[in-house]
Backbone as JSON, one array per atom type, in Angstrom:
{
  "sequence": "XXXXXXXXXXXXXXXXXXXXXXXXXXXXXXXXXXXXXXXXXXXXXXXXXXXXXXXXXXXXXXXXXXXXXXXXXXXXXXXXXXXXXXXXXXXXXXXXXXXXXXXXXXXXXXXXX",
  "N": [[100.49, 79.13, 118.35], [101.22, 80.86, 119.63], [103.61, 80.08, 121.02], [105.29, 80.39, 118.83], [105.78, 82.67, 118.77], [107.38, 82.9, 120.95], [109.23, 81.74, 120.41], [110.71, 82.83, 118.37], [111.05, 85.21, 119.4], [113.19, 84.47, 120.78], [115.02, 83.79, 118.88], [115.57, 85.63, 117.25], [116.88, 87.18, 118.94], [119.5, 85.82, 119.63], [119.75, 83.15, 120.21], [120.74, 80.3, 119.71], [119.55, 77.44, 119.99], [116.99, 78.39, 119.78], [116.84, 79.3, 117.26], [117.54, 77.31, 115.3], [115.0, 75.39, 115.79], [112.87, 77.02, 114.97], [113.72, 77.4, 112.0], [113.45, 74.36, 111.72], [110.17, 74.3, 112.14], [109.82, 76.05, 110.55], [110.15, 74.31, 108.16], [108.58, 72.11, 108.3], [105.83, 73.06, 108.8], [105.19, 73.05, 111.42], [103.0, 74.82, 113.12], [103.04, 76.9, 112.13], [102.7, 78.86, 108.73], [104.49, 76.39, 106.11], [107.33, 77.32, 104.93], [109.74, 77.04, 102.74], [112.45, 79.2, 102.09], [112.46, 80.94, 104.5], [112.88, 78.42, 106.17], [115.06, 77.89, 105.22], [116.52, 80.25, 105.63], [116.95, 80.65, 108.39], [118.01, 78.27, 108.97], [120.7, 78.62, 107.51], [121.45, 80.47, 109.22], [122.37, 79.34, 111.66], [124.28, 77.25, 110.93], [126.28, 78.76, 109.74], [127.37, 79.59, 112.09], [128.21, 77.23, 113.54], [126.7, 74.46, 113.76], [126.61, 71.34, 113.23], [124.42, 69.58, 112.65], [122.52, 71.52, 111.38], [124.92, 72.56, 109.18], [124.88, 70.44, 107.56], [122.06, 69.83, 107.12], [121.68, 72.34, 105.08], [123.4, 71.5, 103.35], [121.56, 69.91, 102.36], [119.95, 71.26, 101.27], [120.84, 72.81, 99.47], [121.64, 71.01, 97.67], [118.98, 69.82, 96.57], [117.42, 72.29, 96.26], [115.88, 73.23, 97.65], [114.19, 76.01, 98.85], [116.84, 77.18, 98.68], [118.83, 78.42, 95.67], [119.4, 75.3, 93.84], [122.34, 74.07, 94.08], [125.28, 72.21, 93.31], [128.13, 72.82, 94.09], [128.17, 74.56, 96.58], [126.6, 72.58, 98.16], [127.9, 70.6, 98.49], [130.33, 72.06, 100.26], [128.87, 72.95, 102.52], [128.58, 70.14, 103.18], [131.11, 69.46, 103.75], [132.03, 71.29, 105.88], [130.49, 70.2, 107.73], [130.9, 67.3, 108.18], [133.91, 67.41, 108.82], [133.13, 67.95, 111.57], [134.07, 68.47, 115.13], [132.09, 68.26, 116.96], [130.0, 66.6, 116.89], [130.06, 63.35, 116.61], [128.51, 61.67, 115.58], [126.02, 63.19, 113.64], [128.76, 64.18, 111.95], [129.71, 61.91, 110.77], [126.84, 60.94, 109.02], [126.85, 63.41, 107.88], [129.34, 63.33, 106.37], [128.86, 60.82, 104.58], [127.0, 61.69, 103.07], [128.77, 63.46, 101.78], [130.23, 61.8, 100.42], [128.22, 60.56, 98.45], [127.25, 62.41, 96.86], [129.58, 63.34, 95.55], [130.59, 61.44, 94.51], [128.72, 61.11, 92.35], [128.09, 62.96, 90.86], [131.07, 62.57, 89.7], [130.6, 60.78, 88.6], [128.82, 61.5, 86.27], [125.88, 61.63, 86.95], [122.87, 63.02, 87.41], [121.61, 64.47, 90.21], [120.02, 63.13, 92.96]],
  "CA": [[101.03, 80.35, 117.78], [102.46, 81.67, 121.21], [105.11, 79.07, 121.4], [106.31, 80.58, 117.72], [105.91, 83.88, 118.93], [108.31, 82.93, 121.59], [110.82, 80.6, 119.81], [110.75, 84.01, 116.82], [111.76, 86.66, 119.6], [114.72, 84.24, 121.41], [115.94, 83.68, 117.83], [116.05, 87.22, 116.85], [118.07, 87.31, 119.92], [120.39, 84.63, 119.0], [119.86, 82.06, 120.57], [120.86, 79.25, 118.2], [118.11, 76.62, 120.47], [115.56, 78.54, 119.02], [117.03, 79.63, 115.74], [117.49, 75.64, 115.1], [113.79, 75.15, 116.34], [112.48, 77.82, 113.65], [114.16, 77.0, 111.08], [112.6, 72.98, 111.89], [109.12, 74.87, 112.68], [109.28, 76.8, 108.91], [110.47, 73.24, 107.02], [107.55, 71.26, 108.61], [104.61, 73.84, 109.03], [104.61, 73.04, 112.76], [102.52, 75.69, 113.63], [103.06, 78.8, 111.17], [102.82, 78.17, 107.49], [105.68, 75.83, 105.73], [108.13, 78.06, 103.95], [111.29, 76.84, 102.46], [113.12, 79.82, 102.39], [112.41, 80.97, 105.93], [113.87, 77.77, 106.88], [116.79, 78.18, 105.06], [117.62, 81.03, 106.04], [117.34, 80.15, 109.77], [119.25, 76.86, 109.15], [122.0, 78.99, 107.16], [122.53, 81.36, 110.31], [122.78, 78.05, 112.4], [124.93, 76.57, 109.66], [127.12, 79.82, 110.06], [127.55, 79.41, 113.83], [128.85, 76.42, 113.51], [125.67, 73.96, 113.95], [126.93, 70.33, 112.5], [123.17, 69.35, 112.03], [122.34, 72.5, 110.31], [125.38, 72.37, 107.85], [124.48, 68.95, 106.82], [120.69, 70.48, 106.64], [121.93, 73.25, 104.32], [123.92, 71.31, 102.12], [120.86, 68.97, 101.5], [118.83, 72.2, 101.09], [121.09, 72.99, 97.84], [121.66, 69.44, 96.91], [117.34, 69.42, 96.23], [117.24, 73.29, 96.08], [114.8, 73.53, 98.99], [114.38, 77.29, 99.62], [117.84, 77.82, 98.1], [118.51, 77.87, 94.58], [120.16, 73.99, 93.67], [123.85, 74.17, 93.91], [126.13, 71.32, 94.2], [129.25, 73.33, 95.14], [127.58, 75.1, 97.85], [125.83, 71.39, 99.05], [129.54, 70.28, 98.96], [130.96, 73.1, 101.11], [128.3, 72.73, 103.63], [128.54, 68.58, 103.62], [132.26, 69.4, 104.64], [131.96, 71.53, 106.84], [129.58, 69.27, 109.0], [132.01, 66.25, 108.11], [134.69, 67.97, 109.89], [133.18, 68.99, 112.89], [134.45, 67.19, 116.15], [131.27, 68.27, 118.14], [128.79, 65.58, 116.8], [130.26, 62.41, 115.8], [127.1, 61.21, 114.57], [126.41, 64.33, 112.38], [129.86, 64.36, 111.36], [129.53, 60.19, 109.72], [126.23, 60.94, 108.42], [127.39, 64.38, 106.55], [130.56, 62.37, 105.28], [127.95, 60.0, 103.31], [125.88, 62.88, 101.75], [129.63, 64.25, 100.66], [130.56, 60.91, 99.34], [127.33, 59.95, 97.56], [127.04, 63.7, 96.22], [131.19, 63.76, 94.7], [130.23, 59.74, 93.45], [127.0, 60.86, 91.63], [128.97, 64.02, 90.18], [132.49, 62.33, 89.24], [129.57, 59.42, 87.54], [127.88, 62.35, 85.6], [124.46, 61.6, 87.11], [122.14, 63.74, 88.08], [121.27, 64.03, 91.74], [118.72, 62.95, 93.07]],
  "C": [[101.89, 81.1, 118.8], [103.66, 80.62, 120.77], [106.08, 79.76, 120.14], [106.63, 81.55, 118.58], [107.45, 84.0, 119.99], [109.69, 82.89, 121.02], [111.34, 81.72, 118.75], [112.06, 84.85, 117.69], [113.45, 85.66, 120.47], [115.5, 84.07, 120.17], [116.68, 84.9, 117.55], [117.28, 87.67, 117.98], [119.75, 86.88, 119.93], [120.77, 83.42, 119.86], [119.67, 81.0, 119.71], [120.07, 77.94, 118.69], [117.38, 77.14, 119.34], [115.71, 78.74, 117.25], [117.0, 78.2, 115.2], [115.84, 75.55, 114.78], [113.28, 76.01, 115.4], [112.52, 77.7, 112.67], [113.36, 75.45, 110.91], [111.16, 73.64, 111.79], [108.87, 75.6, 110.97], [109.31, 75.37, 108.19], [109.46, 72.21, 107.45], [106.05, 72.22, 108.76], [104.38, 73.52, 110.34], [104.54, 74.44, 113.05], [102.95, 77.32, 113.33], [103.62, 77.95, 109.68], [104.2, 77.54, 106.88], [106.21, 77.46, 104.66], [109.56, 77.79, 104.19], [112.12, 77.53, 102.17], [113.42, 80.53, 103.49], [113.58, 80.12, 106.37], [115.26, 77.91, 106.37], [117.66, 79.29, 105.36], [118.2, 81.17, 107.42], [118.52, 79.39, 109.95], [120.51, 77.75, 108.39], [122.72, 80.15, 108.57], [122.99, 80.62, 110.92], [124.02, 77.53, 112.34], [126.36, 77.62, 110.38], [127.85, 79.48, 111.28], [128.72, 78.31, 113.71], [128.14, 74.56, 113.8], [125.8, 72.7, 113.08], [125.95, 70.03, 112.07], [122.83, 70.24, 110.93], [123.57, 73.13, 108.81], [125.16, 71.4, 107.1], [122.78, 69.6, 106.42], [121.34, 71.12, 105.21], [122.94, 72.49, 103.42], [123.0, 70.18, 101.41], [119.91, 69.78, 100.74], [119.59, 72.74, 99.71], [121.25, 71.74, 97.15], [120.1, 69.39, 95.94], [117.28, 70.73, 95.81], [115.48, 73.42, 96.71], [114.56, 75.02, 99.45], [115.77, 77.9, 99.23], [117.87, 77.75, 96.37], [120.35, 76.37, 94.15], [121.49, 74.63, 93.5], [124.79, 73.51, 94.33], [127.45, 71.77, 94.56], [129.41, 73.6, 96.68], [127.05, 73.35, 98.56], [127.63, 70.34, 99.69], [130.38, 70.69, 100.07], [129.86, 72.69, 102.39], [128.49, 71.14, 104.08], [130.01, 68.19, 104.71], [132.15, 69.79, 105.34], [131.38, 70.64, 108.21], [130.27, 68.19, 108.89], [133.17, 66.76, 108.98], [134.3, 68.3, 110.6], [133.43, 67.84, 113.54], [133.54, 67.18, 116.83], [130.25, 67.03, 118.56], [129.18, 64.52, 115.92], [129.85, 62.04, 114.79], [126.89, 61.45, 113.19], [127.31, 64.02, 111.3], [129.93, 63.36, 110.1], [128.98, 60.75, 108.82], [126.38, 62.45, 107.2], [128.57, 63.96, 105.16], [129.87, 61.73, 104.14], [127.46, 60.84, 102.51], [127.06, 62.91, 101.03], [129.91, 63.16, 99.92], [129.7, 60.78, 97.8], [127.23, 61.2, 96.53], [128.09, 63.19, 94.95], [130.93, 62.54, 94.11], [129.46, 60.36, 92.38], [127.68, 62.12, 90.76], [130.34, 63.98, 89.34], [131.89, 61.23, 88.08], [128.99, 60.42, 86.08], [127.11, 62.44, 85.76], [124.34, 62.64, 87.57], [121.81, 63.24, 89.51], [120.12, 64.46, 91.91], [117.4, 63.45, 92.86]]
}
């Protein structure tokens, strides 16, 4: 419970380490109860910042409607965003796929997932 207590007050600060780490820490119950709007709203300040992981988070968090309410525009907008970033290659690929498979599964008529 200390370690939140910590990781709470450098967030509030803004340190986007811990705000990351909180946001992970609400969406798993490591060590303070799970709550999926908590995390989302962590991961959307993240997201904000500019946090390639955490826009790809936040556009899977409306894709499912995890703590947000479902919205594939919004899961769209965030998938790009993290698709364009130059910081995190990686990220960047693996957001590209969400946006593909999303705009496929939407241009198909299916429902997602």
């Amino acid at each position: 419970m200390q370690a939140f207590q910590w990781m709470e007050k450098a967030a509030k600060q803004g340190d986007i380490n811990s705000e990351v780490a909180l946001a992970g820490m609400y969406a798993t119950g490591d060590g303070v109860p799970k709550d999926a709007e908590k995390s989302a709203f962590w991961t959307r300040k993240t997201a904000e910042q500019g946090h390639p992981g955490s826009q790809k988070l936040l556009g899977l968090m409306y894709e499912s409607g995890a703590g947000v309410p479902k919205d594939f525009e919004q899961a769209r907008y965030w998938y790009t965003r993290a698709a364009t970033q130059r910081v995190d290659q990686r990220e960047a690929s693996s957001a590209q796929e969400y946006l593909d498979s999303l705009n496929h599964r939407l241009a198909a008529g299916r429902s997602t997932r």
